[in-house]
N, C-alpha and C positions, 0 to 999 in steps of 0.2 A: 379455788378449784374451777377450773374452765376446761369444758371437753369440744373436742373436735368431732362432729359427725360430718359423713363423707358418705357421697350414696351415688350410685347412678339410676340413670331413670328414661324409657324408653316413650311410656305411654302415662306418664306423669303419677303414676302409682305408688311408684318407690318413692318420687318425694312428695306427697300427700302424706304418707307417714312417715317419712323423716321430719317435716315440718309437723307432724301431730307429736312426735317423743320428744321437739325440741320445744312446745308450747306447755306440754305434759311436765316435763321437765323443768322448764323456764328456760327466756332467752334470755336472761342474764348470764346464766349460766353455758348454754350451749350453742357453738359457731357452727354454722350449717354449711357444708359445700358441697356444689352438684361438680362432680371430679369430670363431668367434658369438660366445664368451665377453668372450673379451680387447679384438678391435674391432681398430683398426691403429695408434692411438695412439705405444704401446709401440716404437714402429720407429724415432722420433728415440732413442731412448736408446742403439741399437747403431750400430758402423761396419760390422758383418760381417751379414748378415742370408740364411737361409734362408726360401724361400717355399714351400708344398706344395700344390698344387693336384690339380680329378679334373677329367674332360672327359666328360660325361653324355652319353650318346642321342648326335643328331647333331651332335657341336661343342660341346653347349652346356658353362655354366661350371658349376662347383657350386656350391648353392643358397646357403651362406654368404657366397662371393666375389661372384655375380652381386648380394648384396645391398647391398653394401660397395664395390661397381665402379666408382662414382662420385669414391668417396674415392680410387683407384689413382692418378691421373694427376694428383693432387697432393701423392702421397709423397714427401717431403724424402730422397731415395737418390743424389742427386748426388754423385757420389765416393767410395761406400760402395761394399763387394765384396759383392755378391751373388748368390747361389746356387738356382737354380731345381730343381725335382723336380714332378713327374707323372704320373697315374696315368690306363689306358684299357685298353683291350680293342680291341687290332690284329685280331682272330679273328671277333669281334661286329660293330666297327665301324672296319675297315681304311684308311674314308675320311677318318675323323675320329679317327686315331688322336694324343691328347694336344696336341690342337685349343689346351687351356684353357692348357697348357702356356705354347702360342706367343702366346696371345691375349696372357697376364700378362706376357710378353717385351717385345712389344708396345708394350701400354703403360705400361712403366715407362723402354722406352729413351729417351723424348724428357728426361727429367730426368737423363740421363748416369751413370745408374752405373758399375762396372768388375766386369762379369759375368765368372764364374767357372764352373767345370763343365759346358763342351760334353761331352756324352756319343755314342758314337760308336754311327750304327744299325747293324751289327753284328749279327746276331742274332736281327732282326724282322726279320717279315711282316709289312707292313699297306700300304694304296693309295698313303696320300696324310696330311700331316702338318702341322699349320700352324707346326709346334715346330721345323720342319730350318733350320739356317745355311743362308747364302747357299750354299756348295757342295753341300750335300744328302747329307754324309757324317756328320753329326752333328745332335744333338738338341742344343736351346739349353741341356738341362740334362738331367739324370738319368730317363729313362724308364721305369715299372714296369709291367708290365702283370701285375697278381694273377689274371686270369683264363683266358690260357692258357699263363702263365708264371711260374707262383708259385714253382713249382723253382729260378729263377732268379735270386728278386727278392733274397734276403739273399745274396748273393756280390755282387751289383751294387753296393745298398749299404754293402757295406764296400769295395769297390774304390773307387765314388764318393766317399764320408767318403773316405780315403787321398788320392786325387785334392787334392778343394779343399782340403785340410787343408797338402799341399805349395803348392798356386797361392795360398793367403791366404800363407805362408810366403816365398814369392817376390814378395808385394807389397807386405809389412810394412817 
């Protein structure tokens, strides 16, 4: 079992915890790539795939994603388990909190993956969420917010790693 995690990262946030679910995790087990570098390529080669996304300003996506956005909605994840994670500021920006999150949900549902790690909100403050399941008691994936909840973010992530590491295990 080898996963592919794929993240962008503007202010080195998003892969701080990309490299924390892939240590959490183990790097035996999980390839890390930061998609300015890497691109998206690299994602027919895994069945299991972690995505890491930020949600800037109002909504928007980060600068790496927003550039590669095109290329989303033609990613071959048809019946691959995939794993979403998030990064926002519920305190700064409550209305758009982990916006990019949901956008990236979005659009990769129409290619039918078998999405893994609803994370439950729980915990946060914030308005309004493009990232909530249809019941609006969960986050379509792992929510972080490093700016008024940094205290937080490494217990999160290892309960999250724990989480899909059991749900890929129950799929297998």
């Amino acid at each position: 079992m080898k996963i592919g995690l794929f993240y962008g990262s503007s202010t080195c946030y998003t892969e701080i915890v990309a490299e924390k679910i892939q240590a959490t995790i183990g790097a035996e087990l999980v390839d890390i790539y930061n998609i300015k570098e890497a691109g998206l390529s690299k994602i027919n080669d895994y069945d299991i795939l972690i995505f890491g996304i930020s949600t800037w300003d109002y909504g928007e996506l980060q600068e790496d994603w927003g550039a590669l956005w095109h290329e989303v909605c033609g990613l071959s994840v048809q019946n691959k388990l995939v794993a979403l994670f998030g990064l926002g500021d519920q305190d700064g920006y409550g209305e758009w909190f982990v916006d990019a999150l949901g956008m990236l949900h979005i659009e990769l549902q129409p290619q039918s993956p078998r999405f893994i790690g609803q994370w439950p909100v729980t915990g946060y403050q914030f308005e309004a969420s493009k990232a909530l399941t249809d019941d609006k008691q969960h986050f379509v994936g792992l929510a972080i917010d490093e700016d008024s909840q940094y205290e937080l973010s490494d217990e999160r992530i290892e309960q999250w790693c724990l989480q899909i590491l059991e749900e890929i295990q129950a799929q297998l």
